[in-house]
DOPAGU-332526 format. One record per residue (C-alpha): residue number from 1; residue in three letters; x, y, z. Coordinates in steps of 0.5 Angstrom, whole numbers, always signed. Layout:
<atoms>
<NUM 'ALA' <X Y Z>>
...
</atoms>
This chain:
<atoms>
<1 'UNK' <-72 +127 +94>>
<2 'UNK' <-75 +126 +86>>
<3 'UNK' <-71 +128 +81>>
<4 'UNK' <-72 +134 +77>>
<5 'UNK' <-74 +135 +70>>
<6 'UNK' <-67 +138 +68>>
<7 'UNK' <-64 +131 +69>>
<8 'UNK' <-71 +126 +70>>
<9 'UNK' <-67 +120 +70>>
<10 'UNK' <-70 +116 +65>>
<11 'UNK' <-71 +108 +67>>
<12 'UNK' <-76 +105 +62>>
<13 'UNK' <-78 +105 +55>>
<14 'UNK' <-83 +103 +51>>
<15 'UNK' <-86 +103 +44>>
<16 'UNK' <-93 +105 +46>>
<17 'UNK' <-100 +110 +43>>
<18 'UNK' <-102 +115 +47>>
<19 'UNK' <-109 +114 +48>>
<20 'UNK' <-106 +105 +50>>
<21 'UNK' <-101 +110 +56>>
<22 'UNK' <-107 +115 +58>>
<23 'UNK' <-111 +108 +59>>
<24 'UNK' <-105 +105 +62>>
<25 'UNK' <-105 +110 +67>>
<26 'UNK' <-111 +110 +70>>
<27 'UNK' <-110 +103 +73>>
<28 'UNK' <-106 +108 +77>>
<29 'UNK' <-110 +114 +79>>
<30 'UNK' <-116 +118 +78>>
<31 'UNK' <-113 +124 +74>>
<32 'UNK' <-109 +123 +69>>
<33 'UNK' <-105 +131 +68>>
<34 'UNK' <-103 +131 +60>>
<35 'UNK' <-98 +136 +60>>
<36 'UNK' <-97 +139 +54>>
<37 'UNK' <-90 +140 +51>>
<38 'UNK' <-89 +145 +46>>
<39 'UNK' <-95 +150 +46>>
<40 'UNK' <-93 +153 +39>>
<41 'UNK' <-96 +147 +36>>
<42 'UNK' <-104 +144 +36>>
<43 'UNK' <-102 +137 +36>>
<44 'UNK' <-104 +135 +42>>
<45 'UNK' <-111 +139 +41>>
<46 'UNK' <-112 +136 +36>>
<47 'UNK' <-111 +129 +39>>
<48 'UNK' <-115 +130 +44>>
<49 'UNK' <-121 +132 +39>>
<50 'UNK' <-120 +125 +36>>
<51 'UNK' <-126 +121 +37>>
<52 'UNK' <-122 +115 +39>>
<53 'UNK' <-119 +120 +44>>
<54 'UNK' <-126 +119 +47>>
<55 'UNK' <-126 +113 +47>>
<56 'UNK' <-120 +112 +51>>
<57 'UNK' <-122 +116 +57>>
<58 'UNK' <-129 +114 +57>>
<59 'UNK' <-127 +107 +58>>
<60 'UNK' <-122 +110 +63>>
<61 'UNK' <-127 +112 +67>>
<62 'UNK' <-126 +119 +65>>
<63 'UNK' <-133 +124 +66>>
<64 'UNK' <-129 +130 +67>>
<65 'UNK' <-124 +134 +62>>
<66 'UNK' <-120 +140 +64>>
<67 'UNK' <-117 +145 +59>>
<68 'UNK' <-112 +151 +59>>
<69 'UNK' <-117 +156 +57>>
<70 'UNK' <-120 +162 +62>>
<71 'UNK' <-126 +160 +66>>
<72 'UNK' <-130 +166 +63>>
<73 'UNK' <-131 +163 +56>>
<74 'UNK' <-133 +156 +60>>
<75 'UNK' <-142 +159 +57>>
<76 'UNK' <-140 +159 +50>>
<77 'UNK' <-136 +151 +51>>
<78 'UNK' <-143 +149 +55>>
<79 'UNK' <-148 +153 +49>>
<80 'UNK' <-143 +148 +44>>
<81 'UNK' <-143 +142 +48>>
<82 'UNK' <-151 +143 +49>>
<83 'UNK' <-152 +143 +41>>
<84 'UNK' <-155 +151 +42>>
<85 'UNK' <-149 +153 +37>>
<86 'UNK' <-145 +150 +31>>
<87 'UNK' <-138 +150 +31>>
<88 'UNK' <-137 +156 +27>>
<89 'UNK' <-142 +161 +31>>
<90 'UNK' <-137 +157 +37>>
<91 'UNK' <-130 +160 +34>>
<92 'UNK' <-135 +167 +33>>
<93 'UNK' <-137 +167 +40>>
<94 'UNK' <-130 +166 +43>>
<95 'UNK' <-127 +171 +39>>
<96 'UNK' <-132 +176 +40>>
<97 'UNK' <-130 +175 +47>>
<98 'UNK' <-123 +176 +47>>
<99 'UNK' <-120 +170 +46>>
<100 'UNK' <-113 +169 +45>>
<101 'UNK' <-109 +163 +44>>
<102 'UNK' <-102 +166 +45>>
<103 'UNK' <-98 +161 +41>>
<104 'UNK' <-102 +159 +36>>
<105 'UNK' <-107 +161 +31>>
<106 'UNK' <-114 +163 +34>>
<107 'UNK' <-118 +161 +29>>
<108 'UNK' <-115 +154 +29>>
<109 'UNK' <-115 +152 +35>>
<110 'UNK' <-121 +154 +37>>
<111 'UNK' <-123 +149 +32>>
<112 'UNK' <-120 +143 +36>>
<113 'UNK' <-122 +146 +42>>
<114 'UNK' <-129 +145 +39>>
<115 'UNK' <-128 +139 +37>>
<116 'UNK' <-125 +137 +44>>
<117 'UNK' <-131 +139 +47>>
<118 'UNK' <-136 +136 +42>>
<119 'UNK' <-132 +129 +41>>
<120 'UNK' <-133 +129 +49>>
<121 'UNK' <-140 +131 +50>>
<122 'UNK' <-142 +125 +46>>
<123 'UNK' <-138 +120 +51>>
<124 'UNK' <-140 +123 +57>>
<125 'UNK' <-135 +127 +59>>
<126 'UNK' <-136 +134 +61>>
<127 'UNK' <-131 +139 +58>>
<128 'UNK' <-128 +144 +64>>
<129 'UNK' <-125 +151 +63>>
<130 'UNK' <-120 +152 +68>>
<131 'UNK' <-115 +156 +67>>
<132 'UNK' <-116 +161 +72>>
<133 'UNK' <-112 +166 +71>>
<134 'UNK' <-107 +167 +76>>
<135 'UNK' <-99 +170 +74>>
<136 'UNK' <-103 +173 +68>>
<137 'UNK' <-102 +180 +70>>
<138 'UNK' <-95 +178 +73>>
<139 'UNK' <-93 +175 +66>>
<140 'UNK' <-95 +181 +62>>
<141 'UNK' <-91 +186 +68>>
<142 'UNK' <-85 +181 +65>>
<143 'UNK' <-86 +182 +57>>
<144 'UNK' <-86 +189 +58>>
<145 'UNK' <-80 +189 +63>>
<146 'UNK' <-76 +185 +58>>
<147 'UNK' <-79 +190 +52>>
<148 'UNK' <-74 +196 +56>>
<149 'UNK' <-69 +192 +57>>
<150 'UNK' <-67 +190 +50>>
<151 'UNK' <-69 +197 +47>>
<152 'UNK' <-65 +201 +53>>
<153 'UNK' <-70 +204 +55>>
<154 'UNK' <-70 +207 +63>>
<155 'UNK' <-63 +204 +63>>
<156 'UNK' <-62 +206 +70>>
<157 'UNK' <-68 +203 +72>>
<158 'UNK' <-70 +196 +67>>
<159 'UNK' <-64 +192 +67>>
<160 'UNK' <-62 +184 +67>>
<161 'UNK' <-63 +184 +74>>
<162 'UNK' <-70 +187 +74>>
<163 'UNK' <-73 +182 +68>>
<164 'UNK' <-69 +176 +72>>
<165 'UNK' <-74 +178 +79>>
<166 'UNK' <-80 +180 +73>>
<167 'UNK' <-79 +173 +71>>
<168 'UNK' <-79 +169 +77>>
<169 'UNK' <-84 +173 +80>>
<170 'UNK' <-89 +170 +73>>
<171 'UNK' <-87 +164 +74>>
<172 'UNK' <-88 +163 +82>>
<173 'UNK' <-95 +166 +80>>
<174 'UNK' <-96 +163 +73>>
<175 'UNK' <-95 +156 +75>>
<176 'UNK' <-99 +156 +83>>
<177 'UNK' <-104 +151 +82>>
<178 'UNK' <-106 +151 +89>>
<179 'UNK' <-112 +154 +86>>
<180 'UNK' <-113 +149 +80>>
<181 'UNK' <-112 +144 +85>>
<182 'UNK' <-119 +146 +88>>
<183 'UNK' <-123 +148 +82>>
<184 'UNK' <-122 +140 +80>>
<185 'UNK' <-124 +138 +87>>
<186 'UNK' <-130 +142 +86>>
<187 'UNK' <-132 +139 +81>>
<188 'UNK' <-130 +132 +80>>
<189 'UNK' <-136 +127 +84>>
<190 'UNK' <-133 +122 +89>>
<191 'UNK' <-132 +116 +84>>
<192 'UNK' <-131 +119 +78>>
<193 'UNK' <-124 +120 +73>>
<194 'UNK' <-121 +127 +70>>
<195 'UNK' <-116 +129 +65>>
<196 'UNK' <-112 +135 +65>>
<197 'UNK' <-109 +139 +59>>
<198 'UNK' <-105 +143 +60>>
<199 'UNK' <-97 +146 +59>>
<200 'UNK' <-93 +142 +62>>
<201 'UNK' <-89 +147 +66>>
<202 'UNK' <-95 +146 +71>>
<203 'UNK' <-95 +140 +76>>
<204 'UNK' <-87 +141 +75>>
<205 'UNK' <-86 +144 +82>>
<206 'UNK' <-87 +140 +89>>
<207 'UNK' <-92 +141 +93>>
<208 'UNK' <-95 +146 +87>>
<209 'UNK' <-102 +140 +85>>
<210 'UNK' <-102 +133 +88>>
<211 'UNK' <-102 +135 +95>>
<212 'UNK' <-107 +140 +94>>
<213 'UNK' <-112 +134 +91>>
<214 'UNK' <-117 +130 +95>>
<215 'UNK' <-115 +125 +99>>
<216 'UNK' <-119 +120 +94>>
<217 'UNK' <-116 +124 +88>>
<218 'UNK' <-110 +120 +85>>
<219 'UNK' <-106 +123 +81>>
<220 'UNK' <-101 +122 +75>>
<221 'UNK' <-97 +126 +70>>
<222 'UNK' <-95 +125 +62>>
<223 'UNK' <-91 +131 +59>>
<224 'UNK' <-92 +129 +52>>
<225 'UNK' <-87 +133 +47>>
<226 'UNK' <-88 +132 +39>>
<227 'UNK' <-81 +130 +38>>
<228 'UNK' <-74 +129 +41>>
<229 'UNK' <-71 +136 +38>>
<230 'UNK' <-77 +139 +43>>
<231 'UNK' <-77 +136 +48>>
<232 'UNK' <-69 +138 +48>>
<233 'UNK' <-70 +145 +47>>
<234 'UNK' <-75 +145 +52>>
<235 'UNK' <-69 +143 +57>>
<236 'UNK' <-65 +147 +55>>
<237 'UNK' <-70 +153 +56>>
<238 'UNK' <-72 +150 +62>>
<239 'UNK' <-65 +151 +65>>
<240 'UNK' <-63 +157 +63>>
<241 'UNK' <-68 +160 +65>>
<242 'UNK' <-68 +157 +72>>
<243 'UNK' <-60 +158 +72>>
<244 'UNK' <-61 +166 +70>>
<245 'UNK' <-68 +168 +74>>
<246 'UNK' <-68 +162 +80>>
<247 'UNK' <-74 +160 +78>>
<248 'UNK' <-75 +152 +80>>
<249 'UNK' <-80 +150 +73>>
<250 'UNK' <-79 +142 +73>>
<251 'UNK' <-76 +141 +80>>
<252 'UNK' <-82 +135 +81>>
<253 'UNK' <-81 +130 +74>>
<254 'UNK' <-86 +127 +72>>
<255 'UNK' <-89 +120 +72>>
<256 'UNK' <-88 +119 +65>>
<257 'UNK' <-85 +122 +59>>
<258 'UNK' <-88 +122 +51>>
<259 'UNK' <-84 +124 +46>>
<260 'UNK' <-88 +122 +39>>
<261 'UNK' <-85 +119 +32>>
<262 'UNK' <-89 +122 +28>>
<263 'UNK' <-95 +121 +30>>
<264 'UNK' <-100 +119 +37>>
<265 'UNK' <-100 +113 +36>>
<266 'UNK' <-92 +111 +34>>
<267 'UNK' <-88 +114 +40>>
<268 'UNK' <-84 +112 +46>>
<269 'UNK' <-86 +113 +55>>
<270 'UNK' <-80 +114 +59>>
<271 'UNK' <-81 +113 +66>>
<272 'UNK' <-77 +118 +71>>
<273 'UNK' <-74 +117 +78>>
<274 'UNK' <-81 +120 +80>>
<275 'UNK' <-85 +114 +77>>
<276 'UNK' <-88 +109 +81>>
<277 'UNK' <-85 +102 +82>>
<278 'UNK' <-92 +100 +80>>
<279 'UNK' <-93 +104 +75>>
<280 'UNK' <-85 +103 +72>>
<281 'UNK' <-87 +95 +73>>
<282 'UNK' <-93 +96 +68>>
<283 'UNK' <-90 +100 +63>>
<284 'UNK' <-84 +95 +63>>
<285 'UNK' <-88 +89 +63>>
<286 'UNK' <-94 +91 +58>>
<287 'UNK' <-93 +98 +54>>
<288 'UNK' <-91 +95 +49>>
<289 'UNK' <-96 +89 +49>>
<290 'UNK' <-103 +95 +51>>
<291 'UNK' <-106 +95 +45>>
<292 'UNK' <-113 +95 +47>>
<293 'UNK' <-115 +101 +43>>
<294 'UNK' <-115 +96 +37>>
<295 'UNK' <-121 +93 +40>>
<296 'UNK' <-125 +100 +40>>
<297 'UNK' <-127 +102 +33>>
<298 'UNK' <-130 +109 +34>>
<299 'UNK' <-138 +111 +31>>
<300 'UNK' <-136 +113 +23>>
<301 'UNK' <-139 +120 +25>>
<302 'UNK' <-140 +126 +20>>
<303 'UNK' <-138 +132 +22>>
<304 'UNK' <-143 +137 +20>>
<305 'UNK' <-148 +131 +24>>
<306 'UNK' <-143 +133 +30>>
<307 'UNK' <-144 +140 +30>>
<308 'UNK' <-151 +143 +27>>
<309 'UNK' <-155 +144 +33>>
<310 'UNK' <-160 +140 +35>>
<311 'UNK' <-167 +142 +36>>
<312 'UNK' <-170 +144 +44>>
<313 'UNK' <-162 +144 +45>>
<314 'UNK' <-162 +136 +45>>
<315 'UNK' <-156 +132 +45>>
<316 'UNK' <-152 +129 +39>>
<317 'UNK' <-153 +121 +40>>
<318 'UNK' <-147 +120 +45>>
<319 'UNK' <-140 +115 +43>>
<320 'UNK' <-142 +108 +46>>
<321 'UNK' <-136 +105 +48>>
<322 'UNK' <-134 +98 +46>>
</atoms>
């Protein structure tokens, strides 16, 4: 059995830029699960709105994109990538329609979201939403139970034991991602390359993504953490809550592990006892030397050019890969 998260059993590292690991990793497989390790910071967001970022994928291979945001708002992200509306009216849209970025500041991160989606439209890569809402219902049955707890309110009827079922029953929804599984299927032509980004507790339990993809789909998954002190506290999260409510989060490690030194490009993969001897080798063998990003030098683009909409909704001139 592969170990878990809580003890991932570390074997490699390498000093190594986040865009040279995701092209590293699709030597390996057709999608690359980008799982997000600290949802209270934008970084990675904005990492992926870079335009070298899609650089990176589009000489990937990448042609599709999935993000963690509810499937209806998916009209207002085809209106932007399809040049109808400008970033500003984006961030409008999308608030007038609800949404909530939890975590983080809306404004903000709507912003990175648009430039995400503008940054892939031009190299060729269409951008999915794909959250689908599951466990949504069940994690706000949680807050409310945990809220009574800890105010004593209804104490013969809200007590640990029952904020413990209330939580595992969340996440056991939450983190189900049979249903996301298939909404890729569906969406990924036969040949073709993803990525997924998501909060990295998805993809962390067996049987709960990989196995549920197309035979013809290989996947690989990268948590990325923005520094050590993260990805400890994340740990250390991650046990108390399965130790108190037994849930499994991070039963199934990942294929590799980010943590980053400040920025995107000066951090460190580890490979786990879940990795590859394929893609263990390689890591071992190239990481540190994989540096073809520095042959790609991305189209200097102004970004009131990126966001003004384009007369009979016609597309900006796309990121040529090198």
């Amino acid at each position: 059995m592969r170990q878990g998260y809580s003890d991932p059993g570390f074997v490699n590292e390498a000093k190594i830029g986040l865009n040279d690991l995701v092209r590293l990793s699709y030597r390996h497989a057709d999608i690359t699960l980008i799982g997000d390790g600290n949802h209270t910071k934008d970084d990675l967001f904005e990492h992926f709105g870079e335009p070298e970022t899609a650089v990176a994928l589009a000489e990937s291979g990448v042609t599709q994109m999935f993000i963690e945001v509810q499937t209806k708002f998916q009209e207002h992200v085809d209106h932007l990538a399809n040049g109808d509306i400008d970033k500003e009216q984006f961030i409008k849209d999308m608030l007038d329609d609800g949404f909530n970025a939890n975590h983080r500041d809306d404004k903000e991160t709507l912003g990175e979201i648009a430039d995400i989606v503008k940054r892939a439209n031009q190299a060729g890569i269409e951008v999915h939403c794909a959250d689908l809402g599951n466990g949504v219902d069940e994690m706000v049955d949680a807050i409310v139970e945990k809220h009574f707890f800890e105010e004593g309110r209804y104490p013969n009827a809200v007590t640990q034991e029952t904020v413990n079922v209330a939580d595992k029953k969340s996440w056991d929804a939450r983190l189900d991602d049979r249903g996301l599984a298939e909404f890729i299927n569906d969406r990924v032509p036969e040949g073709e390359k993803a990525v997924v980004i998501y909060g990295y507790h998805h993809g962390s339990l067996f049987g709960d993504f990989e196995e549920h993809l197309r035979e013809d789909l290989k996947s690989v998954k990268i948590d990325v953490h923005p520094s050590e002190g993260s990805f400890e506290a994340s740990q250390r999260g991650l046990v108390e809550l399965n130790d108190r409510a037994g849930t499994r989060l991070g039963e199934d490690a990942p294929d590799m592990i980010y943590i980053m030194s400040g920025f995107f490009t000066d951090g460190r993969v580890y490979t786990t006892g879940a990795t590859s001897k394929e893609l263990s080798d390689d890591i071992k063998e190239n990481a540190e030397s994989f540096k073809t990003s520095e042959k790609s030098d991305p189209p200097d683009v102004k970004p009131e050019e990126n966001y003004a909409p384009q007369p009979d909704g016609a597309q900006s001139d796309p990121i040529k890969p090198m």
